[in-house]
N, C-alpha and C positions, 0 to 999 in steps of 0.2 A: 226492654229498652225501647222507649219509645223512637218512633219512624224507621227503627231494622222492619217491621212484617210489610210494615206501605215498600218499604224499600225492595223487598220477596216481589211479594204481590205484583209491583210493578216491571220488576224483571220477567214472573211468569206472565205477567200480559205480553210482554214485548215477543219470548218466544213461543207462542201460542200458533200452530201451525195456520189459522189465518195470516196472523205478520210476519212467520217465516218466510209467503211464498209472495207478500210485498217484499218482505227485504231480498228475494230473490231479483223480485222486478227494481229493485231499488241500485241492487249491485251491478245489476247492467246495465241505468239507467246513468250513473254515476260512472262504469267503466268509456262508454258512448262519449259521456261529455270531455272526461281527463281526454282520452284522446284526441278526440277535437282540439281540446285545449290546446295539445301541445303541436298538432298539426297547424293550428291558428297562430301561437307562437314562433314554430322556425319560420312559418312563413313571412311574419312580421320582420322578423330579428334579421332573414337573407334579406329582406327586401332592407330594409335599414342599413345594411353592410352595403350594399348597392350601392347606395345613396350618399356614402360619406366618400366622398374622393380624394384623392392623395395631395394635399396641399403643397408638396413638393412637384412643383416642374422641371426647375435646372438640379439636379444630385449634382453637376460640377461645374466649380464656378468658373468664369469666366473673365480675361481681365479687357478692359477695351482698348481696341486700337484706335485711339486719339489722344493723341497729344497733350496734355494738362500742365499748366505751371503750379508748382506747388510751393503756390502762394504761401501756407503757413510758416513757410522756411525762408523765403528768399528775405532781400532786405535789399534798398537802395544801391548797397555794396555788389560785390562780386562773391558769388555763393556758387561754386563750384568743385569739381573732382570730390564725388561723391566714392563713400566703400558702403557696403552693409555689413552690419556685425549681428549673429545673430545672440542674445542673451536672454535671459530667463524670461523665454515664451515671448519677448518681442522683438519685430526689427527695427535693431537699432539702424542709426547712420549715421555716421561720420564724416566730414566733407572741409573742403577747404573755405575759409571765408579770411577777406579780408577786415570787413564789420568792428572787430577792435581795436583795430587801428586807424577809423575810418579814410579807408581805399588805400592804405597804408602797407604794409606786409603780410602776409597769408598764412592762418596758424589755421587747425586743426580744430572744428567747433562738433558738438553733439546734437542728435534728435533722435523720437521715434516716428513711424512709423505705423499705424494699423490699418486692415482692408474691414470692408463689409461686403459681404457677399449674401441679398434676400435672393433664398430660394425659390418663393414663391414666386416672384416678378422676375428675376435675373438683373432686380438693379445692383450697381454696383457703386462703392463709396469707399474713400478713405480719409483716414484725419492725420494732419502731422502736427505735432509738435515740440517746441525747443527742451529738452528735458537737461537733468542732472544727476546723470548718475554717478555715484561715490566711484566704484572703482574708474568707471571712464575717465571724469575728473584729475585721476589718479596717474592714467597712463597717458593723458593726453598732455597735461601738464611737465612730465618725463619729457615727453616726445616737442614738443611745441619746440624752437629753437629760437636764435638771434635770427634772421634772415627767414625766406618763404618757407613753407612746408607743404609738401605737396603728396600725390599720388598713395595714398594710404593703403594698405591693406590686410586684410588679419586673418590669420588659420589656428588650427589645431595640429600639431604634428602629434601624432599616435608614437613616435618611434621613442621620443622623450621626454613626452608628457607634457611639453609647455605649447602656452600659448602665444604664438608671435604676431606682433605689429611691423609691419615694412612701410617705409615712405624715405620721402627723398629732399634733401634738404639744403639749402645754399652752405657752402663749404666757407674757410675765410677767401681765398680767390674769388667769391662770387656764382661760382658752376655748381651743378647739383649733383650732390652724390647720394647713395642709397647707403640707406643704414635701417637696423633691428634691434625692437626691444621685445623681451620675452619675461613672461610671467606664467605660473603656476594659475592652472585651471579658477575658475571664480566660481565659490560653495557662498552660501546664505550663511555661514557660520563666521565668514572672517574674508581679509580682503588683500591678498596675495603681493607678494613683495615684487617691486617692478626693475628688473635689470636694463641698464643701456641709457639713452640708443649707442649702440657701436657700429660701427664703419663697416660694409659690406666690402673687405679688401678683396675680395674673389672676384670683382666684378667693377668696380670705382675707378677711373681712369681720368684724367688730367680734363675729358670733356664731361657735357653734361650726357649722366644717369638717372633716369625715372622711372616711372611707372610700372612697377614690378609684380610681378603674380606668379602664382604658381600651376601649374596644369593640374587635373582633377588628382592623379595618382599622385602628385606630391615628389616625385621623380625629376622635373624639368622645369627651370623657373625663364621667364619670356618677360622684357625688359624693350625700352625705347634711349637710344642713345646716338647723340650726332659726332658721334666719333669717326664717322664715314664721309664726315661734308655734312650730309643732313640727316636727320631722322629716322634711322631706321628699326624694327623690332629686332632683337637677338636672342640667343637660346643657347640655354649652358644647361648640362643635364648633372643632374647629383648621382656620384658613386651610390649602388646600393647599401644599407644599413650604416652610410656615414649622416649623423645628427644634422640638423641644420644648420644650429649654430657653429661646430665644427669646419662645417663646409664653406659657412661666411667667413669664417675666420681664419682661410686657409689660406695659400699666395695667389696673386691674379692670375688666371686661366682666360686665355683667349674665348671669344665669343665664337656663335655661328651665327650668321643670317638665316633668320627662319625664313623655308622653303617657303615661295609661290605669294609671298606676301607684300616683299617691297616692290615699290616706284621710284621714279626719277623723283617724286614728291618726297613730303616727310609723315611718315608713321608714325605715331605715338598713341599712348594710352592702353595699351592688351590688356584684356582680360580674357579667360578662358572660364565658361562653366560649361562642363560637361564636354563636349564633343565640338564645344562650339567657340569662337574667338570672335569678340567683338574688339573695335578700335576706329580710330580717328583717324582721316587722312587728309589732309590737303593736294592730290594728284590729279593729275589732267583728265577729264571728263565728269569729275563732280557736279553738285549744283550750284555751288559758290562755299568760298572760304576751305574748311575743316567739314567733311562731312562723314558720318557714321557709316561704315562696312564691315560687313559679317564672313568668316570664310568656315568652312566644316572640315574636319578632320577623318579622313576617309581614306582607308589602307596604308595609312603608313607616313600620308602628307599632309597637307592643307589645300582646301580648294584653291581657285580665285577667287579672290575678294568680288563682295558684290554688295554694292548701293544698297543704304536702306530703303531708300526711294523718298520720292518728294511727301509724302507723309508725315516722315520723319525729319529729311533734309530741309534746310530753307538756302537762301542765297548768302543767311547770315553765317556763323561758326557755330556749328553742333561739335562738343569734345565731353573727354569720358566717359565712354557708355557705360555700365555695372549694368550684369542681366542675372534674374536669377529666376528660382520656380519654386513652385506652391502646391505641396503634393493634393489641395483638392482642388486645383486650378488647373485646366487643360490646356493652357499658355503659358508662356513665361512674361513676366516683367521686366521693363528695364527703365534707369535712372538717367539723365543725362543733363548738361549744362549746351544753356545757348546765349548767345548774346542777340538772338533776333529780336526784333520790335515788339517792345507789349509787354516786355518785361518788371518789374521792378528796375532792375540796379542792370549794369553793364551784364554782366552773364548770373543767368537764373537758372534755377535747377526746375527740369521735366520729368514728367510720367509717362509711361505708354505701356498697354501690352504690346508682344511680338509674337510672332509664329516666325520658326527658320527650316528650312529643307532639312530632310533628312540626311 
C-alpha cells in the first residue's frame, strides 16, 4: 500500500533513542511553559477581577426629603385627599378632585404612580400619570355620589375575603357621612362585582363623619368627626372574628377619643401605617393654617403629637397626609395636599420622603 512503509519509517525515526531523549527535553520544555501559562493567566484574570468594581453604590434606595408638587396630577382645580391603592405591581392613587365639575363638587378621580431609584448615582425620579383602569372606573363610578366625596381608603380584609373601599360623602342634610363598598379580590381573568356604598350605621351620627382608616391589625378603625364642637379623631375597636361588613352594619356604638391626640383645635384626617399616625391639625402652636403631625404608638398609647416641622409645614394649609414604605427604600414616603403658593389650582397634591422616631 503505498505511503503505510514512509508512514513505519517515519514513526521509527520519531522513536529513535536520539529523539526520545529530545522528546524528553521536549516534555519538560512544554511542562515549564503550561505552567507559566497558567500562573500568567490567574495572574491576569485576579488582576482583572481587581479592576471591575461594583457599579452599585446605593443597594437601598432612598426617597428625598423635599418637598415636590406633583405637577403631573394637579390641575388649576382642587386635587386633594389623596389614598394609595396598591394593584397589579403598581401604585395606584386615588384622590379627591373637583376638576369635573370645574371647582364645582368633589368626586373620586384615578392615577399612577412609579419611582426610579439609579443605584449607581442615588438619583431619584418619579412619573405620575392620569390612568384608566377598568375595574377602578368601575368602583369609583359605584362610589362617586350627588354631593362631595371625600377621604377615601381601601384594604383587604383576610377574614372574608373582600376588598373594601371607605370614604365619606354629603348625606341629603348636607353633613358627611361614612359609608363602604366591597368587592371580591381583582384576578386578570374577570372584573369582580361591586356592592354598596352603604351607610356605616355603627359609627354615622347626625354631625359630620370622615376620614376613616383602619389600624395595621385591622382590629380598630380611627375616624375625624365634630360631634364634640370641633374636630376631633375617635376610635371604635371591632369585636374579634366579627366581618367588617357585619360590624358596619350593626347599631351606633359610641365612640372613644383617641388618647393623647386632641386639642382645643380640630383633628382631622388619620391615617395609621404601621406604628405610626399621621394627620392634620389646625391647633395652637402650628406654623399657620392646618399643619401635618405625626404621633407613634408606644406601650399601649399614642405619643404627643409632633410638628412635621417647617419642611413640611408652610403658613399656608397642609391636609391629608397618606405615608406609606417601600421595602427597598430605607424611608417611607408620603402624599399630601397644600394650598400654599406655587401651586397649580387652590390645593395641589406633594411629594416628600420622611423618617419618624422610633
Amino acid at each position: 500500500m503505498p505511503g503505510f512503509p514512509i508512514y513505519i519509517n517515519t514513526f521509527a525515526a520519531e522513536i529513535s533513542p536520539k529523539n526520545i531523549y529530545k522528546m524528553k527535553n521536549l516534555s519538560v520544555s512544554i511542562s515549564i511553559i503550561f505552567i507559566f501559562s497558567i500562573l500568567a493567566y490567574t495572574i491576569t484574570f485576579t488582576g482583572c477581577k481587581k479592576k471591575i468594581e461594583n457599579p452599585v453604590k446605593f443597594p437601598v434606595g432612598y426617597f428625598p426629603e423635599t418637598v415636590v408638587n406633583i405637577n403631573d396630577l394637579n390641575t388649576e382645580y382642587d386635587d386633594y385627599n389623596t389614598a394609595l391603592f396598591q394593584l397589579f405591581g403598581k401604585v395606584t392613587i386615588v384622590f379627591s378632585s373637583n376638576r369635573k365639575s370645574s371647582g364645582g363638587e368633589f368626586d373620586l378621580v384615578q392615577d399612577s404612580m412609579t419611582f426610579v431609584f439609579e443605584q449607581t448615582d442615588g438619583a431619584f425620579g418619579f412619573t405620575a400619570e392620569m390612568t384608566n383602569d377598568v375595574f377602578l372606573t368601575k368602583l369609583l363610578n359605584a362610589a362617586n355620589k350627588t354631593g362631595d366625596d371625600f377621604g377615601q381608603y381601601r384594604f383587604y380584609s383576610p377574614l372574608d375575603g373582600y376588598e373594601y373601599l371607605l370614604l365619606s360623602s354629603e348625606n341629603e342634610e348636607g353633613n358627611l357621612d361614612m359609608y363602604y363598598l366591597k368587592n371580591r379580590p381583582v384576578f386578570d381573568t374577570g372584573i369582580p362585582a361591586v356592592s354598596g356604598p352603604y351607610p356605616i350605621t355603627l359609627l354615622n351620627t347626625m354631625w359630620d363623619e370622615d376620614y376613616i382608616c383602619f389600624d395595621t391589625n385591622q382590629d380598630s378603625v380611627y375616624f375625624s368627626s365634630d360631634k364634640g364642637g370641633n374636630f376631633d379623631i375617635y376610635l371604635n375597636t371591632r369585636p374579634s372574628n366579627l366581618p367588617v361588613d357585619a360590624w358596619f352594619d350593626s347599631g351606633f356604638e359610641i365612640s372613644e377619643v383617641a388618647d393623647s391626640i386632641n386639642s382645643s383645635g380640630d383633628e382631622k384626617c388619620p391615617l395609621v401605617h404601621k406604628n405610626i399616625m399621621v394627620f392634620a391639625s389646625n391647633r395652637p402652636g402650628g406654623i399657620g393654617g392646618y399643619d401635618l403631625y405625626c404621633s407613634i404608638f408606644r406601650r399601649g398609647k399614642w405619643s404627643s403629637p409632633v410638628n412635621l416641622g417647617p419642611e413640611i409645614n408652610t403658613s399656608s394649609n397642609e391636609f391629608r397626609p397618606v405615608i406609606s414604605s417601600n421595602p427597598d427604600f430605607e424611608n417611607m414616603f408620603m402624599i399630601f395636599s397644600s394650598d400654599r403658593p406655587g401651586g397649580k389650582g387652590r390645593f395641589d397634591l406633594y411629594f416628600t420622603g420622611v423618617n419618624f422616631p422610633d
